[in-house]
C-alpha positions as CSV (number, residue, x, y, z in Angstrom):
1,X,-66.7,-23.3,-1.2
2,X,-69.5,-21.1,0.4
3,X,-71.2,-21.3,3.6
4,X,-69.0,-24.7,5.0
5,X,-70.1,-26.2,2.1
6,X,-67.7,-28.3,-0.8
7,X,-68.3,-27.0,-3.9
8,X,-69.1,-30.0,-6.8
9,X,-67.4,-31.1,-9.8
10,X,-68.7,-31.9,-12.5
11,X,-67.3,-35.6,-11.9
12,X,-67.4,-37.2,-8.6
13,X,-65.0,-39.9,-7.7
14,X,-66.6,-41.6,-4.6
15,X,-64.9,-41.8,-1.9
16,X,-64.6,-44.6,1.5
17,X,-63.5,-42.9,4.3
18,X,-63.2,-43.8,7.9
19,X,-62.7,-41.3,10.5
20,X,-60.2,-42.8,13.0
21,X,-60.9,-40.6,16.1
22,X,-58.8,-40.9,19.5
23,X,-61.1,-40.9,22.3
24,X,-58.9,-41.2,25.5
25,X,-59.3,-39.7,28.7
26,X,-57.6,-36.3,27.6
27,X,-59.9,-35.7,24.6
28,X,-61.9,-34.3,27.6
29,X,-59.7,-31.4,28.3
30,X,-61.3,-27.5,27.4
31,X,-60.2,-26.7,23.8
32,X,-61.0,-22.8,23.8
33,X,-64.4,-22.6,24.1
34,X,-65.4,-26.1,24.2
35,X,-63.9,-29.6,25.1
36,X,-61.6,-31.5,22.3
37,X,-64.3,-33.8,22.4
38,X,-66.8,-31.9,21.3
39,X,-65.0,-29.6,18.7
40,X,-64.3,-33.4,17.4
41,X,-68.0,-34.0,17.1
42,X,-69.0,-30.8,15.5
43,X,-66.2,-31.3,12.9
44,X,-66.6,-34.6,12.1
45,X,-70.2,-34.6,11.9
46,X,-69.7,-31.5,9.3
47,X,-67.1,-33.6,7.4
48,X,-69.6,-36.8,7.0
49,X,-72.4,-33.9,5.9
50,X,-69.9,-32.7,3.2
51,X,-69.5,-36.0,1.6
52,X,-71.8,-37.6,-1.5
53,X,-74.0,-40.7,-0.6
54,X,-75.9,-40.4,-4.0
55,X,-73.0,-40.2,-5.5
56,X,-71.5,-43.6,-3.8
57,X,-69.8,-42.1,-1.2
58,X,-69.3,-44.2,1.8
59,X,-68.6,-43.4,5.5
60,X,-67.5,-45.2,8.7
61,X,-66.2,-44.4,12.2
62,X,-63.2,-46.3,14.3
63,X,-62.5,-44.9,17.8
64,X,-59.6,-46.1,20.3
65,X,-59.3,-47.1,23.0
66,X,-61.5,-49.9,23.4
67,X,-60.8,-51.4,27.0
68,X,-61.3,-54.5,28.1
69,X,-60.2,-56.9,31.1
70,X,-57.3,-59.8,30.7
71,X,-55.0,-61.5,32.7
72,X,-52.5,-58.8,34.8
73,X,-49.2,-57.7,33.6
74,X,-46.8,-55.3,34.9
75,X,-45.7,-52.0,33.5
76,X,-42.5,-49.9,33.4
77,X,-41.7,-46.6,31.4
78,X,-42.1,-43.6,33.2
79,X,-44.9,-45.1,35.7
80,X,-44.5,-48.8,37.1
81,X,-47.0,-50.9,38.0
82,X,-49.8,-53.4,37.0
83,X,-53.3,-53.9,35.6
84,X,-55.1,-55.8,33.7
85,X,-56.4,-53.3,31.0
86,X,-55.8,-53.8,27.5
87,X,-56.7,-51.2,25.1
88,X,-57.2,-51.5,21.5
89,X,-59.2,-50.0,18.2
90,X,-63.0,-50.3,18.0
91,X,-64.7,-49.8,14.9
92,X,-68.1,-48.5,15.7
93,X,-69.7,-48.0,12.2
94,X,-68.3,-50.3,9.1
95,X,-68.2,-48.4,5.9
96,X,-72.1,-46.9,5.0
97,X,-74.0,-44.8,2.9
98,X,-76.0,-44.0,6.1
99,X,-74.4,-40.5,7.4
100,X,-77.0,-39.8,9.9
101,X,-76.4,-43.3,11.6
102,X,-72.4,-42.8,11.8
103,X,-73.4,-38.9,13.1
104,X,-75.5,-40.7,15.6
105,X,-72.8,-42.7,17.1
106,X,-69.9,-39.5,17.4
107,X,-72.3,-37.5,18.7
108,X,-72.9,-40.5,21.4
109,X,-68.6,-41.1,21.8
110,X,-67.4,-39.8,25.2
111,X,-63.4,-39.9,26.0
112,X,-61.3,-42.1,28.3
113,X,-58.6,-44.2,28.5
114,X,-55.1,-44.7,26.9
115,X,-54.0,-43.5,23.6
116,X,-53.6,-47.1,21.3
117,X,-53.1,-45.5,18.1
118,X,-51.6,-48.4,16.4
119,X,-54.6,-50.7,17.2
120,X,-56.9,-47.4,16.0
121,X,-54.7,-47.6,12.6
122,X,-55.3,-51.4,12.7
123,X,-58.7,-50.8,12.8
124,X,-59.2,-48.2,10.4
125,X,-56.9,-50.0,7.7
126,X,-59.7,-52.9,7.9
127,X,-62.7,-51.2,8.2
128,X,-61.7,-49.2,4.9
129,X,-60.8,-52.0,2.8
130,X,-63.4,-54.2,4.4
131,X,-66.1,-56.3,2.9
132,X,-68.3,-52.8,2.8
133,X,-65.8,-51.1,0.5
134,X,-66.2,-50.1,-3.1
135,X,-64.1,-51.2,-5.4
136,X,-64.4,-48.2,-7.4
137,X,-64.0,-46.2,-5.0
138,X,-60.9,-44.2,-3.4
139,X,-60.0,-45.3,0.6
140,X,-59.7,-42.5,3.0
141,X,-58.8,-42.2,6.4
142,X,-58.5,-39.5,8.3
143,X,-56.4,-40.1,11.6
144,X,-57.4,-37.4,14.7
145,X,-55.2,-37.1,17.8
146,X,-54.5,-35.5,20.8
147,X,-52.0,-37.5,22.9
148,X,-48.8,-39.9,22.3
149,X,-48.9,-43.5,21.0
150,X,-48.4,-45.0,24.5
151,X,-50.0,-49.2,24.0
152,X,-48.8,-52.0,22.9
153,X,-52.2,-53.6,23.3
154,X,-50.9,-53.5,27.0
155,X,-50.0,-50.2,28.5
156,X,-46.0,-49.3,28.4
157,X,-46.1,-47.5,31.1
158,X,-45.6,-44.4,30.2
159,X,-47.8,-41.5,31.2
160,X,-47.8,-39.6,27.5
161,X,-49.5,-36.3,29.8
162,X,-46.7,-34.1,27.7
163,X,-44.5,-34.6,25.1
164,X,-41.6,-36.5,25.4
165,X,-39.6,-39.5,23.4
166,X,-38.8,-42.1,26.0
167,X,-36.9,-44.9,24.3
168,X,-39.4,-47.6,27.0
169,X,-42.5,-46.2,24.8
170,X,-40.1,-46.4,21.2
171,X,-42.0,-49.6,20.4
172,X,-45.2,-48.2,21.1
173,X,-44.6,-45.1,18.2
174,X,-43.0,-48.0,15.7
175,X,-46.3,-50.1,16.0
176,X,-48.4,-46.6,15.0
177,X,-46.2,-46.2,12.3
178,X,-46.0,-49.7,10.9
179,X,-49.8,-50.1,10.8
180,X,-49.7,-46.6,8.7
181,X,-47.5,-48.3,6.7
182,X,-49.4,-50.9,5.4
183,X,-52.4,-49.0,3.8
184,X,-49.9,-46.8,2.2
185,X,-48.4,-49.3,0.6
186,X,-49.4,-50.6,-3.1
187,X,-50.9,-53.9,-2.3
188,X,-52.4,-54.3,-5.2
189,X,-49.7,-53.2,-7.4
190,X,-52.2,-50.5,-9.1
191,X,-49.5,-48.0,-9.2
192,X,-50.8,-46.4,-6.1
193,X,-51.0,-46.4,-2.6
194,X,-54.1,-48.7,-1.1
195,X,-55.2,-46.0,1.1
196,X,-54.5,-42.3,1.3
197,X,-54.1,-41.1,4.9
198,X,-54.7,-37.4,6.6
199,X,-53.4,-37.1,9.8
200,X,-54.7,-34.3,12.4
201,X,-52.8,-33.5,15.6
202,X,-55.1,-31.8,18.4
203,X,-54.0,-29.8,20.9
204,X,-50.0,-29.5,22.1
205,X,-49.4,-32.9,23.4
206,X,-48.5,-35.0,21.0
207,X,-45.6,-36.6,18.7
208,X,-45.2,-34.2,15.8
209,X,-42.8,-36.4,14.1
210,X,-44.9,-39.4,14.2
211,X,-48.3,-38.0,13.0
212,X,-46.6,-36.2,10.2
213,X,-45.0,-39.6,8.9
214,X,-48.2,-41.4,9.4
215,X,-49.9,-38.8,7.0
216,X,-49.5,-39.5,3.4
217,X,-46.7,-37.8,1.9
218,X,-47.7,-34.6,0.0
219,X,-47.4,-34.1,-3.7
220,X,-48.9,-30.7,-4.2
221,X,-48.7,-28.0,-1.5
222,X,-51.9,-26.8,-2.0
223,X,-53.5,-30.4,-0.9
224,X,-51.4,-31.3,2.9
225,X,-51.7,-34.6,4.6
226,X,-50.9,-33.4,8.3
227,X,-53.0,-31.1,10.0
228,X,-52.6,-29.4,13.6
229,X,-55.6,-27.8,15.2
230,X,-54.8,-25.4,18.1
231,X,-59.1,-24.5,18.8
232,X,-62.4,-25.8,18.1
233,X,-62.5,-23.0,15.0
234,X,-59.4,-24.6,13.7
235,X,-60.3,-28.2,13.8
236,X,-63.3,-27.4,12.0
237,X,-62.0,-25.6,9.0
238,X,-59.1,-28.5,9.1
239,X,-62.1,-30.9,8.6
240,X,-64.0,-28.6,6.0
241,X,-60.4,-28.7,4.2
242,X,-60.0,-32.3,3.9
243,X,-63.6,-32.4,2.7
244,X,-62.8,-30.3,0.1
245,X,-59.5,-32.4,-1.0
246,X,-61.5,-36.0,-0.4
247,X,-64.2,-34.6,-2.8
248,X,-61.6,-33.6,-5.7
249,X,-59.4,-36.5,-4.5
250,X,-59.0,-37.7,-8.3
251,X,-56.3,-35.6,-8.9
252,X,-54.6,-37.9,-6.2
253,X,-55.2,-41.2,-7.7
């Protein structure tokens, strides 16, 4: 690799990947130099400009939380109270060969809101093995985070501003990891999983435990699942690294 670029192979497998990119309210916070936010857009705009459309490499984009209005319910965890906010995944480009139009929309993404990373997972799963998928081509997603799995589609109630397993938000971290489940399971009885999941932690608040077993398990050192990026420079070269393992992924599959 020279210059943030992926060095070629001489045969490509293409690749679909969706980018499954938390956007809540504390994706806002500085990150060294910068906002998460915006080391997030720089990185995965470089990712999407790593990958191989002539080559039949596919992109697409899922953010969460999507927030809209419902009837009220009531809350309890470590806050108590009530809304009527629901949050869920939001898929904001289906899988495409356009990389400038999915660059367009990151680039456009601004943060609020809870973290519902089972409904982003949701999302992702569907989007990658959606009507725009390739059947000859390998499913990606790549799973960024900064904060704790803390919706049920409603809010638990709990606050997920530091790290901390409260059994009141258990359910919320079991839906997360069940929807991971289901992609990296072998549907189709191929022989391997359906989809191969990375899994990028940002920042210091968040569930170690649960991002790691979301991530797909790792079969060669040299090619981890579970990333954690402490600064903009690190979630950058975490990015450049997965788009060097997405574009060799055949030794995966």
């Amino acid at each position: 690799t020279v210059a943030g670029h992926v060095s070629q192979t001489s045969q490509h497998i293409p690749v679909d990947v969706v980018n499954v990119l938390d956007i809540s309210g504390s994706m806002s916070a500085p990150f060294g130099s910068q906002t998460k936010m915006q080391a997030a857009k720089n990185a995965l705009t470089s990712f999407n400009n790593n990958m191989q459309p002539a080559q039949g490499d596919q992109v697409g984009l899922v953010t969460f939380p999507l927030m809209q209005s419902g009837s009220g319910y009531n809350y309890s965890c470590t806050q108590n109270g009530s809304t009527s906010t629901y949050y869920y995944g939001q898929v904001r480009n289906t899988l495409t060969s356009n990389i400038s139009a999915v660059n367009n929309t990151i680039n456009g993404l601004n943060p609020n809101g809870g973290t519902p990373l089972a409904g982003g997972l949701l999302q992702g799963r569907q989007t990658v093995l959606g009507t725009n998928h390739r059947a000859g081509n390998v499913p990606v997603l790549i799973v960024a985070s900064d904060g704790l799995a803390n919706i049920r589609g409603q809010w638990t109630g709990f606050s997920g501003n530091s790290y901390s397993s409260v059994s009141c938000n258990s359910g919320a971290e079991q839906d997360a990891l069940d929807q991971a489940n289901i992609p990296k399971a072998d549907a189709n009885g191929d022989g391997v999983p359906d989809v191969i999941i990375y899994s990028i932690a940002v920042g210091d608040d968040f569930n170690p435990a649960l991002l790691q077993a979301i991530a797909s398990p790792d079969t060669d050192p040299t090619r981890p699942h579970y990333f954690r990026a402490t600064d903009a420079a690190s979630m950058q070269s975490i990015y450049q690294q997965i788009a060097n393992q997405v574009q060799t992924i055949g030794s995966e599959c």
